[in-house]
Each structure stands twice: as C-alpha cells, then as structure tokens.
Biotite code that builds the C-alpha atoms (Angstrom):
import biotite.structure as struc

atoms = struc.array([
    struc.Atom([-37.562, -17.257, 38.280], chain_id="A", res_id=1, res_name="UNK", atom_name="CA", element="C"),
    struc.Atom([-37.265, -15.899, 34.634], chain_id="A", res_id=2, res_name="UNK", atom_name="CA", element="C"),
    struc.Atom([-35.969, -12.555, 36.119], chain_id="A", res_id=3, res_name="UNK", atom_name="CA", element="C"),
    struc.Atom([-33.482, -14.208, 37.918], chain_id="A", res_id=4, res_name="UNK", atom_name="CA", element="C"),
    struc.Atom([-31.893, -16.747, 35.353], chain_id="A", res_id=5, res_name="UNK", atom_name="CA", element="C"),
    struc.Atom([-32.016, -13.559, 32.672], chain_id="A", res_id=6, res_name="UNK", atom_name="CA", element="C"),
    struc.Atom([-29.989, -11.365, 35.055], chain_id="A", res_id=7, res_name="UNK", atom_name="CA", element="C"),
    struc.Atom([-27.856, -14.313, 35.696], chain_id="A", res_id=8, res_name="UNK", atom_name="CA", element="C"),
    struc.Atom([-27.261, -14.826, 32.249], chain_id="A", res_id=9, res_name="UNK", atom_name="CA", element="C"),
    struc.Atom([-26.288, -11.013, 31.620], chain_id="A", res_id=10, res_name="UNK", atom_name="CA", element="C"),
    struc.Atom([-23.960, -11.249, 34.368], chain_id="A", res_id=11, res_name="UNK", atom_name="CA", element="C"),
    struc.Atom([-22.632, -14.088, 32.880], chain_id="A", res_id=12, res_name="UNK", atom_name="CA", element="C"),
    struc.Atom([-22.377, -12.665, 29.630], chain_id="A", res_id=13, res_name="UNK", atom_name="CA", element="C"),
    struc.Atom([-20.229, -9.190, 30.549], chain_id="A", res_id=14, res_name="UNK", atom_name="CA", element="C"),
    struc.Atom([-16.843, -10.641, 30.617], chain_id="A", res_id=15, res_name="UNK", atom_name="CA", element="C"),
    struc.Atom([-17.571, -12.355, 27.228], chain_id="A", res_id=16, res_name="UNK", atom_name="CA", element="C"),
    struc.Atom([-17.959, -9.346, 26.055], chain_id="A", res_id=17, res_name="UNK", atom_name="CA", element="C"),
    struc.Atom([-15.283, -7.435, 27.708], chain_id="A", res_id=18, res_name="UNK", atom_name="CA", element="C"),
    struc.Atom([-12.915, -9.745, 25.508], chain_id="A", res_id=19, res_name="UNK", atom_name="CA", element="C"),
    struc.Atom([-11.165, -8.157, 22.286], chain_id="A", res_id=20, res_name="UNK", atom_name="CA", element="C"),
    struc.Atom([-11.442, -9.137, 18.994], chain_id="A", res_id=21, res_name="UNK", atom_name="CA", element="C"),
    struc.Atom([-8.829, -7.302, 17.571], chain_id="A", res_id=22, res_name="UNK", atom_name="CA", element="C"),
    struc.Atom([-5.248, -9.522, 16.838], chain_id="A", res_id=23, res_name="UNK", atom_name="CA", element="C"),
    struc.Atom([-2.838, -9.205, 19.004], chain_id="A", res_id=24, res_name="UNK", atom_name="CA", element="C"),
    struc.Atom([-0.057, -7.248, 18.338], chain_id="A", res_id=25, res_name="UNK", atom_name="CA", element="C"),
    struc.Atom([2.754, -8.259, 15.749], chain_id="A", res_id=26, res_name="UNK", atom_name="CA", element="C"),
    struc.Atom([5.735, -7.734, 18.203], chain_id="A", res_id=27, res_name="UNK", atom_name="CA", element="C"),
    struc.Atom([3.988, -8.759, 21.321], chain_id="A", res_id=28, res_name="UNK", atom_name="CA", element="C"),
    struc.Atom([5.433, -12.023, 21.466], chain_id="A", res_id=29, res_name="UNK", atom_name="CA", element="C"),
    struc.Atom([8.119, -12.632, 18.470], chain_id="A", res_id=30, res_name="UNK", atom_name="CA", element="C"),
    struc.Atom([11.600, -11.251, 19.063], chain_id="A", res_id=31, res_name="UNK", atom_name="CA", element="C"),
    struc.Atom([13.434, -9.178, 16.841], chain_id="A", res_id=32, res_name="UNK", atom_name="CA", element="C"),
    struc.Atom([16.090, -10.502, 14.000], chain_id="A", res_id=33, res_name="UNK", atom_name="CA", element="C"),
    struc.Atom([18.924, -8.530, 15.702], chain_id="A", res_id=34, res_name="UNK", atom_name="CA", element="C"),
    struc.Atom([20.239, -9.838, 18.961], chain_id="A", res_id=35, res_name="UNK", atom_name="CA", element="C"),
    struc.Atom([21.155, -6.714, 20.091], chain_id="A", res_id=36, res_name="UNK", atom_name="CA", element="C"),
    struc.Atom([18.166, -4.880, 19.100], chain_id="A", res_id=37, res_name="UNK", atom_name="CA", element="C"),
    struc.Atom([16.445, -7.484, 20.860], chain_id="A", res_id=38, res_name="UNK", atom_name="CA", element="C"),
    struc.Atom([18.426, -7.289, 24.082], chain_id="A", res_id=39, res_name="UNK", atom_name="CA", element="C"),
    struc.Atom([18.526, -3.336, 23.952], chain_id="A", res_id=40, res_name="UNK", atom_name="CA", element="C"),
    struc.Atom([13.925, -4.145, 23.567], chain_id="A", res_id=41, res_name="UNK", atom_name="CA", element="C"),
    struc.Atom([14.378, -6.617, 26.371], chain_id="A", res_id=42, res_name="UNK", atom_name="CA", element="C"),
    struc.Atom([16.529, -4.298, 28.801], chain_id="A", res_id=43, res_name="UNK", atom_name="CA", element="C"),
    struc.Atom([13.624, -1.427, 27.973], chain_id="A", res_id=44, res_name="UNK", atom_name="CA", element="C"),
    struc.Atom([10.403, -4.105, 28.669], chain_id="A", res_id=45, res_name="UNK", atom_name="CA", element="C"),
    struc.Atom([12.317, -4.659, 32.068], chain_id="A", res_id=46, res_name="UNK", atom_name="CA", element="C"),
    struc.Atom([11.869, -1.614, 33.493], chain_id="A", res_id=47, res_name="UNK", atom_name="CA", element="C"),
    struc.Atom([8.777, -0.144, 32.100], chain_id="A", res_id=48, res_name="UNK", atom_name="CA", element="C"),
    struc.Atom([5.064, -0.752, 34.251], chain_id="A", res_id=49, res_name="UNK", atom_name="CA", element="C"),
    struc.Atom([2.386, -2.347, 32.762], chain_id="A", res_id=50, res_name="UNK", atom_name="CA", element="C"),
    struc.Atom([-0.316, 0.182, 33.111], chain_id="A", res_id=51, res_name="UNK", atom_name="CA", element="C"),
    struc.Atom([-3.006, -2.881, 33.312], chain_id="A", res_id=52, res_name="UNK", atom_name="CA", element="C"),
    struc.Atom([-0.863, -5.024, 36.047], chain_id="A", res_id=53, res_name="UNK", atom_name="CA", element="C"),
    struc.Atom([0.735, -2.725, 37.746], chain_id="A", res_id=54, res_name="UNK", atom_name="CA", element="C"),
    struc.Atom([3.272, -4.467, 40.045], chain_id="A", res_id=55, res_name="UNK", atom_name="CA", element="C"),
    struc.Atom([4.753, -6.462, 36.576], chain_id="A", res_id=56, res_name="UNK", atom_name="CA", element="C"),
    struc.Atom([6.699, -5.332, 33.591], chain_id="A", res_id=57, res_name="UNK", atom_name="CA", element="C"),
    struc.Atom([5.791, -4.814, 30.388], chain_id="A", res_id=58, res_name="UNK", atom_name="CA", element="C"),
    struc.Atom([8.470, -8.047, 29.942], chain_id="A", res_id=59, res_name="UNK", atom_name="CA", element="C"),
    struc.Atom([7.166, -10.048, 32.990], chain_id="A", res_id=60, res_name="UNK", atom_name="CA", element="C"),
    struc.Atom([3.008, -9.266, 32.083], chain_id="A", res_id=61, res_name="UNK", atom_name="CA", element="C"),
    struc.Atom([0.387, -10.983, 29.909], chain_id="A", res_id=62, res_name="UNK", atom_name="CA", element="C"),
    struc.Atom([-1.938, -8.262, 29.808], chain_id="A", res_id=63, res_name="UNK", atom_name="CA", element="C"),
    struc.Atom([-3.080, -7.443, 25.837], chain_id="A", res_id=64, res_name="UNK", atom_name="CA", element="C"),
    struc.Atom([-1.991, -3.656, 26.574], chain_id="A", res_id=65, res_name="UNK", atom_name="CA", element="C"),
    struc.Atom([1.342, -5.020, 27.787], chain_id="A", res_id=66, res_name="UNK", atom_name="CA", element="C"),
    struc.Atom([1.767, -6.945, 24.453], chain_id="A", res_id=67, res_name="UNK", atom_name="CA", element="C"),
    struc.Atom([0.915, -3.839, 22.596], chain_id="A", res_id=68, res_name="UNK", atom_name="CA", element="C"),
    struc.Atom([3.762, -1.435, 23.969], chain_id="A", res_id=69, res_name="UNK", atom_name="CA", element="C"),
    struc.Atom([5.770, -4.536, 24.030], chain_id="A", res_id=70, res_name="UNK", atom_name="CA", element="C"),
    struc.Atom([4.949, -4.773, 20.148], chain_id="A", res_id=71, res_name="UNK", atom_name="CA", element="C"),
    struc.Atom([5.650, -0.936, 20.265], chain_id="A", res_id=72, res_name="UNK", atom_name="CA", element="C"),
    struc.Atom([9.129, -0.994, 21.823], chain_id="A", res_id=73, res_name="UNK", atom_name="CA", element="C"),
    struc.Atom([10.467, -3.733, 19.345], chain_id="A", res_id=74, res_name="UNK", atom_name="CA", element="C"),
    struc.Atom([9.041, -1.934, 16.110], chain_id="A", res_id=75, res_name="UNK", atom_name="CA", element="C"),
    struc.Atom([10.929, 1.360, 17.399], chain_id="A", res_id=76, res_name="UNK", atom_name="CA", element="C"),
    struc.Atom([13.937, 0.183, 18.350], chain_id="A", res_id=77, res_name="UNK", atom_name="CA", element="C"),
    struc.Atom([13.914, -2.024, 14.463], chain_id="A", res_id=78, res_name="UNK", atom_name="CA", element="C"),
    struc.Atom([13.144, 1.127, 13.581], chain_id="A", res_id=79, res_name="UNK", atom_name="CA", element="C"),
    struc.Atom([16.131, 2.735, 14.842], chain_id="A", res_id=80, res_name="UNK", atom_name="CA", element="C"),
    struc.Atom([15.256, 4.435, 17.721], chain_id="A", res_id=81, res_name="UNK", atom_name="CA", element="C"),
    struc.Atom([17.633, 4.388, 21.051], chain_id="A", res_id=82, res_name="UNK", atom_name="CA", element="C"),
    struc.Atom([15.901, 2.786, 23.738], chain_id="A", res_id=83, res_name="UNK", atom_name="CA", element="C"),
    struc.Atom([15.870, 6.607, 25.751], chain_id="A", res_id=84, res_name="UNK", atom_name="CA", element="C"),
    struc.Atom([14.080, 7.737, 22.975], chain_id="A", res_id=85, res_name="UNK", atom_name="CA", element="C"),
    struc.Atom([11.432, 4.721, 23.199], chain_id="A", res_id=86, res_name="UNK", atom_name="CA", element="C"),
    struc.Atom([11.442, 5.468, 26.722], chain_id="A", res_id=87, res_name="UNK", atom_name="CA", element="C"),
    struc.Atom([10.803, 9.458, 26.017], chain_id="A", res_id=88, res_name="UNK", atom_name="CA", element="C"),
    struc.Atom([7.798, 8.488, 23.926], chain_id="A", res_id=89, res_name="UNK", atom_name="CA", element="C"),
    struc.Atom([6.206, 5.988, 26.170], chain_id="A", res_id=90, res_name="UNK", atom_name="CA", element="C"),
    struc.Atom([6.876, 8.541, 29.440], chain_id="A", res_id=91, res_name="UNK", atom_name="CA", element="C"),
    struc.Atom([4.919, 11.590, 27.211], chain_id="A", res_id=92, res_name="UNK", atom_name="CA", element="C"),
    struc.Atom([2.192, 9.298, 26.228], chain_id="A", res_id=93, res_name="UNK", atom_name="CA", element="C"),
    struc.Atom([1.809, 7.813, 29.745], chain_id="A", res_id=94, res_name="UNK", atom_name="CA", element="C"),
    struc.Atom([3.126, 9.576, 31.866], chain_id="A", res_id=95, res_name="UNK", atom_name="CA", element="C"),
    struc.Atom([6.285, 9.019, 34.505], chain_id="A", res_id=96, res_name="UNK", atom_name="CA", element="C"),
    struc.Atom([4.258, 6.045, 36.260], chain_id="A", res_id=97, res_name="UNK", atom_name="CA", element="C"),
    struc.Atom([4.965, 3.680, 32.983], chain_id="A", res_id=98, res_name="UNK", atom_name="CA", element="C"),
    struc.Atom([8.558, 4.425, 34.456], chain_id="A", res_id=99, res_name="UNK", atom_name="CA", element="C"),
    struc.Atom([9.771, 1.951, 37.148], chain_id="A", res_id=100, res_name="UNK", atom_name="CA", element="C"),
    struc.Atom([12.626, 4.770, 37.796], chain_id="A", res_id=101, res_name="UNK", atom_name="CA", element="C"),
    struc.Atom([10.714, 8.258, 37.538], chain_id="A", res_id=102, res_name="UNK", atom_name="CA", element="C"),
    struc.Atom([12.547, 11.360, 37.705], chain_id="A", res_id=103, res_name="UNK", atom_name="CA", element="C"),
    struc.Atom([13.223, 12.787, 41.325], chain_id="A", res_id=104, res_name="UNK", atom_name="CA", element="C"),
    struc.Atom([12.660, 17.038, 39.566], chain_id="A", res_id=105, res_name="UNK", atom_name="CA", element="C"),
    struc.Atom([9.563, 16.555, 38.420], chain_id="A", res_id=106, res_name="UNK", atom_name="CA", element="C"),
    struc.Atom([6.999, 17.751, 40.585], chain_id="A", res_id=107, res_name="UNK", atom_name="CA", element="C"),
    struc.Atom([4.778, 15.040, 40.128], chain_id="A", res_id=108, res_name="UNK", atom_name="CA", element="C"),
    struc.Atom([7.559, 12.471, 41.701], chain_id="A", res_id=109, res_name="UNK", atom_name="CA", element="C"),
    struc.Atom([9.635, 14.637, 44.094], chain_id="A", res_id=110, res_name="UNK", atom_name="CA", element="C"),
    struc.Atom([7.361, 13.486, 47.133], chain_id="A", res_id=111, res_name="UNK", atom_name="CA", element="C"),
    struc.Atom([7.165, 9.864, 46.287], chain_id="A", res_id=112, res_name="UNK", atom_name="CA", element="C"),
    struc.Atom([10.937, 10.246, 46.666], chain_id="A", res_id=113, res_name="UNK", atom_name="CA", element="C"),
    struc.Atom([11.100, 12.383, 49.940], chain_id="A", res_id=114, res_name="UNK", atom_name="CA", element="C"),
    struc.Atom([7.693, 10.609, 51.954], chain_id="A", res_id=115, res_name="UNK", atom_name="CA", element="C"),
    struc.Atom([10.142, 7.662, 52.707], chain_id="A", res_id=116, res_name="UNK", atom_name="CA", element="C"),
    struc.Atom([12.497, 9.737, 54.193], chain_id="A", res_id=117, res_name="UNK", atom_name="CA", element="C"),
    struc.Atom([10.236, 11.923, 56.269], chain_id="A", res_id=118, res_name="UNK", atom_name="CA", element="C"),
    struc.Atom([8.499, 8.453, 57.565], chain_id="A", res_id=119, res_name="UNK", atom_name="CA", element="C"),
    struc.Atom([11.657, 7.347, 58.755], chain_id="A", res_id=120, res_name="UNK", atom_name="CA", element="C"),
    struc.Atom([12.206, 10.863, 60.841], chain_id="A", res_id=121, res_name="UNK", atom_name="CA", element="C"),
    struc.Atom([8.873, 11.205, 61.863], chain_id="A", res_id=122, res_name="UNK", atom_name="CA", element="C"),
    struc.Atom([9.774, 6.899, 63.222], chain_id="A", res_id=123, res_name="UNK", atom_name="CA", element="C"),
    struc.Atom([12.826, 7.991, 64.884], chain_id="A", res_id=124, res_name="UNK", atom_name="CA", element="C"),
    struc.Atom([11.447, 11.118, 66.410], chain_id="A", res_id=125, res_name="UNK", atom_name="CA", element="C"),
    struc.Atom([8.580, 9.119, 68.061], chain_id="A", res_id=126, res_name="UNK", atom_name="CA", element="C"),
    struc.Atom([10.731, 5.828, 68.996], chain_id="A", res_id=127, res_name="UNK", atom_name="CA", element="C"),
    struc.Atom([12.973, 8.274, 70.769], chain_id="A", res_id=128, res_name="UNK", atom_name="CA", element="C"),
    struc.Atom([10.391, 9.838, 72.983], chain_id="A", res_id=129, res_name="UNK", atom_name="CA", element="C"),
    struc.Atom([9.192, 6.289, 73.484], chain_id="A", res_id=130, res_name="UNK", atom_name="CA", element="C"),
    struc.Atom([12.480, 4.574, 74.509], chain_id="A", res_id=131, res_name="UNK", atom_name="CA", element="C"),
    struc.Atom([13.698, 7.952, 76.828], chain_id="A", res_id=132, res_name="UNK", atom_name="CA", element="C"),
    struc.Atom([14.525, 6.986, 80.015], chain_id="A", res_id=133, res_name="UNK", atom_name="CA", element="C"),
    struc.Atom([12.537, 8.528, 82.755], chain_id="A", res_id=134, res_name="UNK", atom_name="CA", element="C"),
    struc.Atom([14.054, 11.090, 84.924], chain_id="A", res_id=135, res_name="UNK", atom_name="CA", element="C"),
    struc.Atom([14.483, 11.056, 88.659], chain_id="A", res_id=136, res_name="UNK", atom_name="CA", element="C"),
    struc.Atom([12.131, 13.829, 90.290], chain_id="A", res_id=137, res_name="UNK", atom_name="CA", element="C"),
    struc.Atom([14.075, 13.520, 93.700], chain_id="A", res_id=138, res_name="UNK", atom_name="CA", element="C"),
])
C-alpha cells in the first residue's frame, strides 16, 4: 500500500514540476507605445504557428513559448525591424512550419502544396471509373 500511494504521489508530482519558474516574458502580454508598431506586431502574431499549440497563433495561444516570441516580435519591431525581417528571423530559427504561409520553392514545402492537388486527380480518376456507364456486350 506504501508502494502504491508513493508512486501515486510521484505521478502526482511530475506536472508540478514540469511548471516554469522563470517570469514570463516582458512583451508577452503588454502592447507596444506605437499604434502602428503595435498593429504591424499584431498583423505578424496573426500569422505565425505556435510551435507548442499548433493549430493557434502566436496571437490567438496561451502557451509560455507563444508569449515568448510574442515578447520577441514586439521588442524587434520597437526595435526597428520590418515585420519581414521578424518573420526572416523567426523562419531561420524555426523553420518554415512557424509560417502559416510557407514558401511553395522550398523543397521542404513544395509537396505539402502539390499532395492536395494530386488527391483530387487521383479522386477524379477513381470516381470516373466508378460512375462509367456499363457497355452493351450485344
């Protein structure tokens, strides 16, 4: 019974200590002085992943690693940066999948563009053999 309640215990005790303790970040949640340096962050948060959710933005998600490169995008864009450039940086560091819009050249991306497309031929091709009326062997 001691074996069991001291595994429980451990198991109860790994996402307490999964938990940061660093702060959180000092542009994760406070906007920027400039409107349009804030608009130009906001427009960039939109449309960059958050590597932790996934299917949210770095805008939309409450992740702490969202609230970092949120943090991250507002200091370089105060800092002068175009949000392209911001965009650069965050692509090199993690890659086009940070990206909601990846490049179609890179060879990395080029079949998440084109698998659609061949689905959709492959559909046709098989729907057509399916629907064909049968021919009269008279």
């Amino acid at each position: 019974m001691r074996r069991f309640l001291a595994l429980l215990s451990m198991c109860l005790a790994v996402p307490i200590a999964a938990q940061t303790g660093l702060p959180p970040a000092p542009y994760a949640d406070r906007q920027l002085d400039d409107p349009r340096q804030e608009a130009a962050a906001r427009d960039l948060m939109e449309e960059l992943r958050c590597l932790k959710c996934q299917s949210q933005s770095i805008a939309d998600s409450n992740a702490p690693m969202a609230g970092d490169m949120r943090s991250q995008v507002r200091e370089k864009i105060a800092a002068g940066e175009t949000p392209e450039e911001v965009r650069s940086w965050l692509v090199e560091r993690y890659g086009n999948w940070v990206s909601y819009n990846p490049p179609i050249a890179s060879a990395v991306t080029w079949p998440l563009w084109i698998a659609p497309i061949i689905l959709l031929l492959a559909a046709f091709w098989l729907a057509r053999g399916r629907f064909r009326k049968p021919k009269d062997d008279e």
